[in-house]
N, CA, C and O of each residue as an XYZ file, in Angstrom:
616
protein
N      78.511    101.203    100.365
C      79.186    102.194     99.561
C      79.605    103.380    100.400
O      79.379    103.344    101.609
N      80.286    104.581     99.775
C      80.751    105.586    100.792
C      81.107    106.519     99.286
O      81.359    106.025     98.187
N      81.051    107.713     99.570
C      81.877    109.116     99.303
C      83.172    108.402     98.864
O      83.652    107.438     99.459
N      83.591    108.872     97.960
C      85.240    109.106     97.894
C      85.753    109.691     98.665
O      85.255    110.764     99.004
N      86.858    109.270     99.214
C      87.979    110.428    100.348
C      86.808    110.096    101.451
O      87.446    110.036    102.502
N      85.482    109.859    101.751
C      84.992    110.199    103.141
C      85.943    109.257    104.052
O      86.685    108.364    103.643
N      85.705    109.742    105.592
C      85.792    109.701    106.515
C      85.201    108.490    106.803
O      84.062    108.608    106.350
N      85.352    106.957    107.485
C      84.066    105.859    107.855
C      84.555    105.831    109.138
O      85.692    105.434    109.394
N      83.728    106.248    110.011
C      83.831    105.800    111.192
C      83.578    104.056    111.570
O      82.411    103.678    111.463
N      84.338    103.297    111.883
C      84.434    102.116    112.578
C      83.108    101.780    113.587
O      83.211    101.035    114.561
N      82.566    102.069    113.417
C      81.138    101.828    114.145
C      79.734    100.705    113.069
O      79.618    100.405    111.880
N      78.906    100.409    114.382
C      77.983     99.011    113.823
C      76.560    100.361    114.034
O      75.612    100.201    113.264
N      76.500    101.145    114.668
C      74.668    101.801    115.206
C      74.973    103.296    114.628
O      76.005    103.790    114.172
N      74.238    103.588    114.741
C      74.329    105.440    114.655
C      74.563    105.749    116.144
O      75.359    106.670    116.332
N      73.950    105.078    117.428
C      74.127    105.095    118.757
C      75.643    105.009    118.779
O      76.079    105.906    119.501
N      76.479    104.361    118.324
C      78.261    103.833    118.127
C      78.264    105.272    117.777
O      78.620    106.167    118.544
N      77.920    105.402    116.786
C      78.934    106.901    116.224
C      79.030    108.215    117.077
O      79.984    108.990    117.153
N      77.572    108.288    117.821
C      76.869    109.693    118.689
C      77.953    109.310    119.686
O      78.410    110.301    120.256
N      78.569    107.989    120.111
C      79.247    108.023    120.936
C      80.716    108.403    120.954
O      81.358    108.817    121.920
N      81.127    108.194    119.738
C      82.642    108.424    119.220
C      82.574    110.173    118.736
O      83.655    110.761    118.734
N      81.271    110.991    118.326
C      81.387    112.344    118.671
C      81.811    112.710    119.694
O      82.893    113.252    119.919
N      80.530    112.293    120.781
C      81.001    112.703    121.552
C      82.211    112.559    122.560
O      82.606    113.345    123.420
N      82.531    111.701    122.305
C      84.080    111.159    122.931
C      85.072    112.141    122.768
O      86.020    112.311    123.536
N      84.815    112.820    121.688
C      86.096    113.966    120.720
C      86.715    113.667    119.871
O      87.680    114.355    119.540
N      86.304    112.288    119.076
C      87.475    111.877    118.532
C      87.469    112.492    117.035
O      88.406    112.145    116.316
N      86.808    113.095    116.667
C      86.635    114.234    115.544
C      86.676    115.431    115.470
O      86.374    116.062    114.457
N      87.077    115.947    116.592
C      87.251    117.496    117.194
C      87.991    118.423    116.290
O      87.731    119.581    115.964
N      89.597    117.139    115.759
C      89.980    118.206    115.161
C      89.546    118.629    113.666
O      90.095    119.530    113.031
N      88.271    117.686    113.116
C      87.704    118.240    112.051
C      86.625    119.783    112.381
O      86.094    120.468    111.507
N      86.563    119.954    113.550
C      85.373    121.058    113.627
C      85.382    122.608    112.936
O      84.442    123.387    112.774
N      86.861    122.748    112.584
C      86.417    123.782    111.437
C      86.660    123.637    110.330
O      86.977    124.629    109.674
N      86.606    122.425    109.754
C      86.109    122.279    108.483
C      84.981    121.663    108.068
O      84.202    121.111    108.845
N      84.803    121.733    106.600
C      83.229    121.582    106.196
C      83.031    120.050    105.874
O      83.550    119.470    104.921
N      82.061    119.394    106.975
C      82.038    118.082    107.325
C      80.225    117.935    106.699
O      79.194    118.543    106.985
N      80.486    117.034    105.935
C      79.374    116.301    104.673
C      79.048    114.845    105.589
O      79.762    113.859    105.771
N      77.351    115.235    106.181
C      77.260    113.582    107.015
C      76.102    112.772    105.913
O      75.083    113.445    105.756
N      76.117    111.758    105.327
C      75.165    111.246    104.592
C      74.991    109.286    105.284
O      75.748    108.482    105.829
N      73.709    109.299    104.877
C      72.932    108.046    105.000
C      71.834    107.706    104.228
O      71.389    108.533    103.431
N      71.238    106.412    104.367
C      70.681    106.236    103.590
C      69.195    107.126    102.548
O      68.896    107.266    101.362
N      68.597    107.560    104.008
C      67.177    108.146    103.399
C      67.399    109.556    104.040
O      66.539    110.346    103.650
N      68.591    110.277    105.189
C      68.267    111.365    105.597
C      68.035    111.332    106.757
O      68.511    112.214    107.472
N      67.319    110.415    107.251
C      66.606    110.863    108.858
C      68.002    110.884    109.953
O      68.457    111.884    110.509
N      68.431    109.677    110.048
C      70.028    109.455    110.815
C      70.563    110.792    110.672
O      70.541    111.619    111.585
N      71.085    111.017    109.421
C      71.805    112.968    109.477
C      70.812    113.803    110.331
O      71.213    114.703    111.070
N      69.896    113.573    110.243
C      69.534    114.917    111.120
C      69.769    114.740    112.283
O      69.977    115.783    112.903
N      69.853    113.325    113.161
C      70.395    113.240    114.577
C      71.826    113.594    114.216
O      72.355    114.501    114.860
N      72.599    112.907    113.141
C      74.054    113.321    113.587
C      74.591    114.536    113.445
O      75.678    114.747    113.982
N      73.881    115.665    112.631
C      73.763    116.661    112.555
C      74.054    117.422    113.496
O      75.171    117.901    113.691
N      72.795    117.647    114.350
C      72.519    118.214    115.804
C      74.016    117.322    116.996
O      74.595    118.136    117.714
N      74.297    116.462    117.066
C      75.299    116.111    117.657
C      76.266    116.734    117.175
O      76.719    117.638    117.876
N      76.772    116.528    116.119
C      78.014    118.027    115.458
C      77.919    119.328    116.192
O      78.586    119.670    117.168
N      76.952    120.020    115.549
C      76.732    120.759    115.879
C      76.482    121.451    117.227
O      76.842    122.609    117.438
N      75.752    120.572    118.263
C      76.284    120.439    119.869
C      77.082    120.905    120.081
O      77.146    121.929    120.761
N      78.626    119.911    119.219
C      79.688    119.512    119.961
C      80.631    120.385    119.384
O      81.857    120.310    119.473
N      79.937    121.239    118.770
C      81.230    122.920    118.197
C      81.462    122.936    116.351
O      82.076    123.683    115.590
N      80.746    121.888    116.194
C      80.655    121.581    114.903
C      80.743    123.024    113.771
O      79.651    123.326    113.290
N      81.966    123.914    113.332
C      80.973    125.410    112.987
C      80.364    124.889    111.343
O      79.279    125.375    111.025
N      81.120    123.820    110.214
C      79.921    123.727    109.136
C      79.367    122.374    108.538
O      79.627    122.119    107.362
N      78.783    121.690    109.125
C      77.560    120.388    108.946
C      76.456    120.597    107.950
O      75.385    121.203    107.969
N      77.074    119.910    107.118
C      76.120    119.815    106.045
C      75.396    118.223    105.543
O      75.864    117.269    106.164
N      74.498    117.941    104.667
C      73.666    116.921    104.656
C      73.501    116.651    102.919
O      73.500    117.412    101.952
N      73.390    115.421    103.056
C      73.025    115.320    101.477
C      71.301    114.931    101.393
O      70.703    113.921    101.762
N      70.801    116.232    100.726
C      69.167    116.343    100.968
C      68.478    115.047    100.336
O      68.692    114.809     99.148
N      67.791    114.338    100.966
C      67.250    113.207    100.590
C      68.133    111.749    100.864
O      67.458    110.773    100.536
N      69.119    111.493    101.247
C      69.882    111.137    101.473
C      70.729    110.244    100.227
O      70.825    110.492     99.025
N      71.135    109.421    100.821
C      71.674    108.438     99.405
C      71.100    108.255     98.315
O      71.638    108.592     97.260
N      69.923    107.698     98.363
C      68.907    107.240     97.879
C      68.723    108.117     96.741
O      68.807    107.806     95.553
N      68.398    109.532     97.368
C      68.075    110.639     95.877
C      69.042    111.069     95.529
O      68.824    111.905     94.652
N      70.433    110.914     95.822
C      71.906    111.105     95.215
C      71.910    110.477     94.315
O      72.259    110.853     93.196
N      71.364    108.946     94.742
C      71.737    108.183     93.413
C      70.858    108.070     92.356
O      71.298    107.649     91.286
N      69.605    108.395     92.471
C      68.785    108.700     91.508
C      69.133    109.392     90.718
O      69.289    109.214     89.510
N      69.312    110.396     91.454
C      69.833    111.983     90.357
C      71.100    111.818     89.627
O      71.117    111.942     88.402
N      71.979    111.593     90.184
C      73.172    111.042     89.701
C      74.087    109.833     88.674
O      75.019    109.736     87.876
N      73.125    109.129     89.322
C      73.524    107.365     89.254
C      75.095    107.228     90.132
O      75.337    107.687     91.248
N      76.138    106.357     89.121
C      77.373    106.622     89.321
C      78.214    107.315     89.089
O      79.360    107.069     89.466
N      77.847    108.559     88.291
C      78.425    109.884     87.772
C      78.995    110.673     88.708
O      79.849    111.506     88.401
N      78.536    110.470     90.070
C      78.932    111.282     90.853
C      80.023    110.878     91.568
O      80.876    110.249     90.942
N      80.225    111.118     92.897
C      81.452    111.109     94.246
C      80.952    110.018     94.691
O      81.553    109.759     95.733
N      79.847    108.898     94.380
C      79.437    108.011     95.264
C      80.060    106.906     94.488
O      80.537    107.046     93.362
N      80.017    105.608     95.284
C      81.299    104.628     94.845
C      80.513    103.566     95.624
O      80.101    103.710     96.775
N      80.343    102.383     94.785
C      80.086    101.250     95.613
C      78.537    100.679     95.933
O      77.685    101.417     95.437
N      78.205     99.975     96.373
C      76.344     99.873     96.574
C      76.130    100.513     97.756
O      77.057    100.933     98.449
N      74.659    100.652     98.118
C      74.381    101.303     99.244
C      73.837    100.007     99.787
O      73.492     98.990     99.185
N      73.844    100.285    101.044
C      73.025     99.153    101.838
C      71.899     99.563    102.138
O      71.482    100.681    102.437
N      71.261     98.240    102.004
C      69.431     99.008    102.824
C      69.451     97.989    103.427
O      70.196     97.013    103.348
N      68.107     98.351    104.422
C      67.683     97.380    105.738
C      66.190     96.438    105.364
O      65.112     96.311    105.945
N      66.485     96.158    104.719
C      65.717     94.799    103.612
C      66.073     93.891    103.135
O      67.273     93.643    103.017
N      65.308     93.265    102.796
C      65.492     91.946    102.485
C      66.765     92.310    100.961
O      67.611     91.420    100.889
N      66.910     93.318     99.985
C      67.687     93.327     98.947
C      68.863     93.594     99.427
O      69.778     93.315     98.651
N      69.191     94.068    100.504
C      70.805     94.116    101.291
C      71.663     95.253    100.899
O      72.314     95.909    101.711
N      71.637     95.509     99.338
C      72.499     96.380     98.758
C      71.578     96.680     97.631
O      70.685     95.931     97.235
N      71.841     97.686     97.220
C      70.700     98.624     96.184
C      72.297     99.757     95.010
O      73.040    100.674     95.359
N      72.125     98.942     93.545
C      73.383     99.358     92.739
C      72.708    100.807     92.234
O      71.505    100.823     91.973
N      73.360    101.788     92.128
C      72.086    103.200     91.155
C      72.566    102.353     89.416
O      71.635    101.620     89.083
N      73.325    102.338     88.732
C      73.710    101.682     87.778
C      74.488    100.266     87.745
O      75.397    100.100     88.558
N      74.083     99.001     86.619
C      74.859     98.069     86.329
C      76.242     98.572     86.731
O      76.700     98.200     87.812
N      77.015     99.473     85.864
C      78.780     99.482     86.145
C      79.055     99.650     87.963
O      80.209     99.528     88.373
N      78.102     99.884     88.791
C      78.713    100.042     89.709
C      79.989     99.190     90.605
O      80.010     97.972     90.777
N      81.056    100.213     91.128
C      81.682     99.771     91.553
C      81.775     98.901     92.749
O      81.487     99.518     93.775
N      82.262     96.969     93.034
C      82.559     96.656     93.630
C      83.759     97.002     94.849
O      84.925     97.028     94.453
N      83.498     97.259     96.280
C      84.345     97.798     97.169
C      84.413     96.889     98.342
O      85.190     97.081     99.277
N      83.628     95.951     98.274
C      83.418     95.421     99.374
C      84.010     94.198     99.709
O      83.259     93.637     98.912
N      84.850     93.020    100.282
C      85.301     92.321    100.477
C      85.305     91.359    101.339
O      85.313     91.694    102.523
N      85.299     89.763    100.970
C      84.932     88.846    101.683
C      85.327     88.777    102.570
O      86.528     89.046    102.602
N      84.661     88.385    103.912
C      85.429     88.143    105.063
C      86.238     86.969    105.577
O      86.785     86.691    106.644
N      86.077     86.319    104.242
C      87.091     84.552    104.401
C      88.259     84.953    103.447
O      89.415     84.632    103.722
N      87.894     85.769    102.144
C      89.345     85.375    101.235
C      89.590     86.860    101.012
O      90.732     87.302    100.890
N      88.612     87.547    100.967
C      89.338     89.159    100.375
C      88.793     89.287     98.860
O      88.854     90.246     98.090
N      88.430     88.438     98.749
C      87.752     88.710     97.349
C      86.511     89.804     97.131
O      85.666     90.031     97.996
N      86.550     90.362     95.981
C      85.380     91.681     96.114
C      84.429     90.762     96.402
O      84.595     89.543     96.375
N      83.158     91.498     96.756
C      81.668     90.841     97.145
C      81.184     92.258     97.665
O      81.696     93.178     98.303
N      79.724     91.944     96.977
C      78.531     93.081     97.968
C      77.506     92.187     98.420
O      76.367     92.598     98.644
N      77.932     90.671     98.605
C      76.774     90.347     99.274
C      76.943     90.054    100.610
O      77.983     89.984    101.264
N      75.493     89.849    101.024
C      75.459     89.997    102.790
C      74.996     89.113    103.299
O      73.836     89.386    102.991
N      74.889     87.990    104.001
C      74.588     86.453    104.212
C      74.362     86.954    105.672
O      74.935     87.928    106.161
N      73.479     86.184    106.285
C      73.148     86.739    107.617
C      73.673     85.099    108.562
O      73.498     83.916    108.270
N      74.334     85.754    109.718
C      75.022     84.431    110.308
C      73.883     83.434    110.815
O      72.690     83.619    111.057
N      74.876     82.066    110.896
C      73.988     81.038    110.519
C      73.707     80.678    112.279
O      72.772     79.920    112.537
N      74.309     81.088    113.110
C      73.910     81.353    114.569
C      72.516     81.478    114.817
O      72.059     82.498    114.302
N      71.639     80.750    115.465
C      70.302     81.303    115.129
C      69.857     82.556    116.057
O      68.985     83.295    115.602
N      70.431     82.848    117.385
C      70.619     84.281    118.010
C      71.561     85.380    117.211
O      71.186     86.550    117.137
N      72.307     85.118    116.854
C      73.075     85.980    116.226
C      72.246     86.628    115.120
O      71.621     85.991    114.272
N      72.314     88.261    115.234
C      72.108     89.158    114.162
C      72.428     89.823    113.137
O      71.782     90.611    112.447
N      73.905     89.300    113.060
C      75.121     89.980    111.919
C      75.031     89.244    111.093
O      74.650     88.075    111.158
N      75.525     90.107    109.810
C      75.401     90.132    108.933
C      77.065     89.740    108.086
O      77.784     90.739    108.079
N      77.678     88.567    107.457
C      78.912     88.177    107.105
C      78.579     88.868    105.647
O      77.600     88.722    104.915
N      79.865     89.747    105.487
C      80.404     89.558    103.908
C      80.689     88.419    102.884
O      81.886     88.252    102.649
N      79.866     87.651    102.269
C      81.088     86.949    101.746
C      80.989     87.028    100.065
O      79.988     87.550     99.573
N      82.206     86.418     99.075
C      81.984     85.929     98.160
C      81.196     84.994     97.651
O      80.725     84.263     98.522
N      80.805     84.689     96.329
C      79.989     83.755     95.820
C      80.861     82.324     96.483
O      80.155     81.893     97.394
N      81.718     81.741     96.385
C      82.715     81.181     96.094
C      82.912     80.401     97.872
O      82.919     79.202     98.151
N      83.049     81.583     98.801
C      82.634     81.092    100.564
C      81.414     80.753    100.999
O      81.127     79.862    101.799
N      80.661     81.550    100.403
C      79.097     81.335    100.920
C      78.761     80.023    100.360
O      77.555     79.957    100.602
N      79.030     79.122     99.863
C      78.329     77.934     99.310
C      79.224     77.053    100.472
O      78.946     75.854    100.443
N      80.101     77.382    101.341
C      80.527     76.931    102.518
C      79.318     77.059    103.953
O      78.995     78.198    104.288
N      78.981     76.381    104.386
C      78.161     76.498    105.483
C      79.254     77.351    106.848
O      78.934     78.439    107.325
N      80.059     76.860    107.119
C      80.991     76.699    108.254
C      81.452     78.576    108.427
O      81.752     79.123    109.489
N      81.369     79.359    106.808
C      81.904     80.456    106.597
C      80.468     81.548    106.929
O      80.491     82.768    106.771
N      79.220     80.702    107.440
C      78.523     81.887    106.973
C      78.248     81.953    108.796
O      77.210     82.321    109.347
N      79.251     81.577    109.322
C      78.981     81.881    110.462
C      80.033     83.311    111.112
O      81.254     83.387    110.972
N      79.343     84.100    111.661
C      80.305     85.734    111.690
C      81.033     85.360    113.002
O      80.756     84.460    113.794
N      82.005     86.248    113.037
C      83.046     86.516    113.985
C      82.297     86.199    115.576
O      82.576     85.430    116.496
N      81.542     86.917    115.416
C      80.694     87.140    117.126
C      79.817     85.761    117.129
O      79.777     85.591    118.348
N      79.410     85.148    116.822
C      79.180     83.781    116.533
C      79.674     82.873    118.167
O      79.148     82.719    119.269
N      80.592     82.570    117.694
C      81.264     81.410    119.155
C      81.208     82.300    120.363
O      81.014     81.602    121.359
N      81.312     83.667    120.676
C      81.489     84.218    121.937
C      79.373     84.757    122.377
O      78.941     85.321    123.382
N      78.676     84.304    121.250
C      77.351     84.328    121.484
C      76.946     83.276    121.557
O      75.800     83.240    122.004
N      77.518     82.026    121.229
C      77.177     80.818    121.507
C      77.342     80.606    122.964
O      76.454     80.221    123.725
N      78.652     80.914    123.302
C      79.414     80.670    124.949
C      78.394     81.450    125.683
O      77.862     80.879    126.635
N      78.155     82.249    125.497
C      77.414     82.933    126.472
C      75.782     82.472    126.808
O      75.216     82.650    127.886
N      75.135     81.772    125.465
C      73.947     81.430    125.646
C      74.205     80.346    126.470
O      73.731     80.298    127.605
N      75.199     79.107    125.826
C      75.510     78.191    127.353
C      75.699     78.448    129.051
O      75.614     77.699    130.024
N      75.864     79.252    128.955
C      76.391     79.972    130.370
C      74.867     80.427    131.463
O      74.643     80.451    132.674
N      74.019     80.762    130.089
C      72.853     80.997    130.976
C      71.800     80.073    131.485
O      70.911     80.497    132.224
């Protein structure tokens, strides 16, 4: 899920993102008022201090992070979509109506589910629909064949 209107940086780590700060590639947001949120909070406070480093003049946080947004809130608020967690439940809805945003990586069809590739080194995680995932061949992710090649190689 995400903010309405936010900003998603193209990144897989919070390490990815500290790196695309610091790169500059957000510079020209630094005087305006930049809202960093995650799941439980802790992540904002590193990306925080990196803002802020890097000339950041107003960084702000959503206290408690997602998690107590959506408690307090549910879907009433600016938040849109499921959140992801790093568990076994994958995505966590605050209400039934929540909005689907997320999309298969075979057809484009909405989906919030997360199928973990069928690579047995591989650690990613495929989008797919109900509809692909009962495909074996689909639950294998992008990085898949160039992690295969490489385990041969060694």
């Amino acid at each position: 899920g995400k903010f309405k209107n936010a900003i998603i940086p193209d990144v897989t780590t919070s390490r990815d993102f500290v790196a695309e700060i610091e790169s500059g590639k957000y510079d020209h947001l630094k005087d305006k008022p930049i809202v960093t949120y995650c799941t439980g909070g802790i992540r904002c406070e590193i990306l925080t201090s990196v803002m802020k480093n890097r000339g950041f003049n107003e960084v702000y946080q959503v206290k408690g992070g997602i998690v107590r947004y959506g408690k307090d809130r549910g879907d009433a608020g600016l938040w849109e979509g499921s959140l992801y967690t790093f568990d076994a439940r994958m995505a966590l809805d605050f209400t039934a109506d929540a909005k689907v945003i997320g999309e298969c990586e075979k057809c484009a069809a909405p989906t919030k589910e997360f199928y973990n590739c069928h690579t047995p080194t591989c650690h990613q995680l495929v989008l797919l629909c109900d509809t692909c995932s009962l495909e074996d061949r689909n639950r294998t992710c992008i990085h898949a064949p160039a992690q295969h090649d490489f385990e041969m190689s060694q």
